[in-house]
C-alpha positions in Angstrom: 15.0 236.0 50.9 11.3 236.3 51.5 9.1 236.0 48.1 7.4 238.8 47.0 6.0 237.9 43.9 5.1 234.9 41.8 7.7 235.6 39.6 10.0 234.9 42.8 8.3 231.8 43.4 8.9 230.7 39.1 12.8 231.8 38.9 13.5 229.9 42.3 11.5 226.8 40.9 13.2 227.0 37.5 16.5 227.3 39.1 15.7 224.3 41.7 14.5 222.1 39.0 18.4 222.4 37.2 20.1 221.9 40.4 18.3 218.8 41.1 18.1 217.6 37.4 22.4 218.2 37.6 22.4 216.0 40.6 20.6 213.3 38.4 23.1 213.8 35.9 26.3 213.5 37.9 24.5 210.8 39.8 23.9 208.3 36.4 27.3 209.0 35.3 29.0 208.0 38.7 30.5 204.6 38.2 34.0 203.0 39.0 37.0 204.6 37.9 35.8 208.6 36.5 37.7 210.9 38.5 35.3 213.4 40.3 37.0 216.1 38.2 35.5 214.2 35.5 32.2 213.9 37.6 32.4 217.9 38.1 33.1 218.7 34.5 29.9 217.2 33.5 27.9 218.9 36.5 29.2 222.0 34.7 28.2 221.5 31.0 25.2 220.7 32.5 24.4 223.7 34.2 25.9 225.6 31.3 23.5 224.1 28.6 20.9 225.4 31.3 21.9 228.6 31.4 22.9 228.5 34.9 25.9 229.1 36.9 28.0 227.5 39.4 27.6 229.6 43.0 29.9 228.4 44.7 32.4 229.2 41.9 31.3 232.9 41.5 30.2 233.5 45.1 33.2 232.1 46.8 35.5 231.2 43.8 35.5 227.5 45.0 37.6 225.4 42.6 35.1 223.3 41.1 31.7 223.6 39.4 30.0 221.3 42.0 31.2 220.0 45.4 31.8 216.4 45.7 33.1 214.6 48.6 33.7 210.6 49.0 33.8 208.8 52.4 35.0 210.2 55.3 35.2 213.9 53.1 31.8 215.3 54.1 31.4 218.0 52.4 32.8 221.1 50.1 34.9 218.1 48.8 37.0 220.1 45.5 36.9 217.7 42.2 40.1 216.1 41.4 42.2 213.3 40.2 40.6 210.9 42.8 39.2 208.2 41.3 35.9 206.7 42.5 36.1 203.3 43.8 33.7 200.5 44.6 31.9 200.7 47.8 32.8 204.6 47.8 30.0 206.7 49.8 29.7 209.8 47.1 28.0 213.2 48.1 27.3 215.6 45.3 25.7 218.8 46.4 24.9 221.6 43.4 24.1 225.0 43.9 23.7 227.3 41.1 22.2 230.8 39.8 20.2 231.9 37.1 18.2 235.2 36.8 19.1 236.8 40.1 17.8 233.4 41.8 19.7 230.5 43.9 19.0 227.2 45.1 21.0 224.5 46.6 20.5 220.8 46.7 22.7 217.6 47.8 22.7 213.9 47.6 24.6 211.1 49.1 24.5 207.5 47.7 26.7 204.5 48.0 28.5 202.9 44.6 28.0 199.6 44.2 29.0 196.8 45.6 28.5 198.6 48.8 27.6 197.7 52.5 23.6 197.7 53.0 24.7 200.1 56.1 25.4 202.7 53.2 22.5 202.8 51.6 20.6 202.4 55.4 22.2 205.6 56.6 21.7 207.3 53.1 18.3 206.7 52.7 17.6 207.5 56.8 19.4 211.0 56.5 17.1 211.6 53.4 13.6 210.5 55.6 14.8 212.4 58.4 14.9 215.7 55.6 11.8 215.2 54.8 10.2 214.7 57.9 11.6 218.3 58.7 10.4 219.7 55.8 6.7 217.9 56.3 7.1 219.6 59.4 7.5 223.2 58.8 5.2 226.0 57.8 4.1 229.8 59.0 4.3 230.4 62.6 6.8 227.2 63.1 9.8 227.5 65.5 13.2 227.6 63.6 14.6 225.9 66.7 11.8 222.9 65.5 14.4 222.0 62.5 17.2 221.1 64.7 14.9 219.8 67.1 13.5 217.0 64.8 17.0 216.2 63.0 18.4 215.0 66.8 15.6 213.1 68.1 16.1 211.0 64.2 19.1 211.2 64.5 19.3 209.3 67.4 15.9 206.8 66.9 18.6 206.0 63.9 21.4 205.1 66.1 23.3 208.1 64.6 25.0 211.6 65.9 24.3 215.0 64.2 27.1 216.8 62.5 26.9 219.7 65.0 29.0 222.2 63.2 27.2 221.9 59.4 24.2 224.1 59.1 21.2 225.0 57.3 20.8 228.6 55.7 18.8 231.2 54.1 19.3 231.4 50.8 17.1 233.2 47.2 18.7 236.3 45.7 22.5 234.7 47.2 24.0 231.4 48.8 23.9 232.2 51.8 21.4 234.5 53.5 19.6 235.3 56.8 18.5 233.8 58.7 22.5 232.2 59.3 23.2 229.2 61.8 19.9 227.1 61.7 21.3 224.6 64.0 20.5 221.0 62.9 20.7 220.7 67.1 17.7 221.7 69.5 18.6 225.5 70.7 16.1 226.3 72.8 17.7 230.0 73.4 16.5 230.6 69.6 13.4 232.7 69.6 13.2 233.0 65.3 9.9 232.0 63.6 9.2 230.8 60.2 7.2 233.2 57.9 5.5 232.6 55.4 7.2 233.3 51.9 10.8 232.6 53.7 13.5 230.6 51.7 15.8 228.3 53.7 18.1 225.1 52.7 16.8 221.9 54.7 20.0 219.8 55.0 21.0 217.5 57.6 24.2 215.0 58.2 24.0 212.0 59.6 27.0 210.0 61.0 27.9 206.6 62.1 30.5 208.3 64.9 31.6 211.7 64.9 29.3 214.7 65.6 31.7 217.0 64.0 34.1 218.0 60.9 37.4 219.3 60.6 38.8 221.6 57.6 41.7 220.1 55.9 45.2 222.0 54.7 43.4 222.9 51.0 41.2 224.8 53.1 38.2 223.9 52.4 37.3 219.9 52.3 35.7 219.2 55.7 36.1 215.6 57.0 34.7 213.2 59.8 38.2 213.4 62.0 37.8 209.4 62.9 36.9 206.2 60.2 32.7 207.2 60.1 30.5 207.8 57.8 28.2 210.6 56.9 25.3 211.1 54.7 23.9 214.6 53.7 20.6 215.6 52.0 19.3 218.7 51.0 16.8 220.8 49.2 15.9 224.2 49.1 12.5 225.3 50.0 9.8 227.9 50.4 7.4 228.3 53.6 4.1 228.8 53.5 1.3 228.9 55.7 0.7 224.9 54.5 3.4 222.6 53.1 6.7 223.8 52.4 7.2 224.0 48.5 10.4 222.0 47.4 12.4 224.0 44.8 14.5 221.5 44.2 12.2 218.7 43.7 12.4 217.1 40.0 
């Protein structure tokens, strides 16, 4: 969506603000042995107390309140019986609705004890997101956000997840402008106007540059032993910086 009003710019920001505060929630409560179903259910009270609903649920009917994927899962992982481990790499990612108004955040972290190359690749997909984001504004190439997640990606010694993309997004999930490659496309002519609502959200692995869907149709996993870590937020461009909707 584009914004056309400040009450756009409120019901996105009071919408961001409980995707990114259910993250929180999930995160605090992730520990050794809860099952992600367990991890899901209180992603959904939480959003319920708020007021807010799961998208994914109602858009897509997704069997879950909140995706979360562990290790080589990378995303659109469906809460289950599995139960979280020591050293497990966890990505939650929330995206909810209330009012008419979307956003869509995610976060990967390591449980402990972990590997220190965890927490290195978690915390260098989450700079790289924000370099992006510190990046954008009116007038901006689109082709600029893929451009700057590969040349991180590979200052980090990592490969982009070529076939996981960023997306418009406001009034539903997913919205134009589709397919903002987190690749350099130089065949893309789209600019960023100001007022436009987009996810930020790249993956960063330690080996494959791709996923694969599994048979429950819709977990996507690394289709080799590597790791990936995704970050996202949701966002607003403006002639200056980008405001972060799903910023606590």
């Amino acid at each position: 969506m584009t914004i056309g009003s400040q009450n756009d710019i409120d019901g996105l920001k009071e919408i961001g603000k409980i995707v990114a505060l259910t993250i929180s929630e999930m995160k605090r409560h992730a520990r050794v042995g809860i099952t992600t179903k367990e991890l899901d259910d209180i992603g959904g009270q939480f959003l319920k107390r708020h007021g807010a609903v799961s998208a994914p649920k109602t858009t897509y009917n997704f069997p879950g309140n909140t995706c979360i994927s562990i290790n080589h899962e990378v995303a659109h992982g469906i809460p289950g019986n599995r139960i979280i481990q020591p050293g497990d790499l966890i990505n939650i990612d929330v995206s909810a609705e209330l009012g008419g108004y979307y956003a869509d955040a995610g976060h990967s972290f390591p449980i402990p004890p972990y590997e220190p190359s965890l927490m290195r690749l978690c915390q260098y997909t989450h700079n790289t997101m924000m370099k992006v984001i510190s990046s954008l504004k009116h007038g901006v190439k689109l082709n600029e956000i893929g451009r700057i997640i590969e040349i991180e990606a590979k200052k980090g010694g990592y490969n982009v997840i070529k076939n996981l993309c960023s997306h418009g997004i406001g009034k539903s999930l997913h919205e134009t402008p589709q397919d903002i490659l987190p690749v350099y496309n130089k065949h893309d002519k789209r600019v960023l106007k100001e007022g436009l609502v987009i996810t930020i959200e790249p993956f960063l692995s330690t080996g494959a540059g791709y996923v694969v869907e599994q048979t429950d149709g819709w977990t996507l996993c690394v289709p080799d032993n590597s790791f990936v870590a995704q970050h996202e937020h949701t966002i607003i461009v403006t002639k200056n910086q980008p405001i972060i909707v799903t910023a606590v």
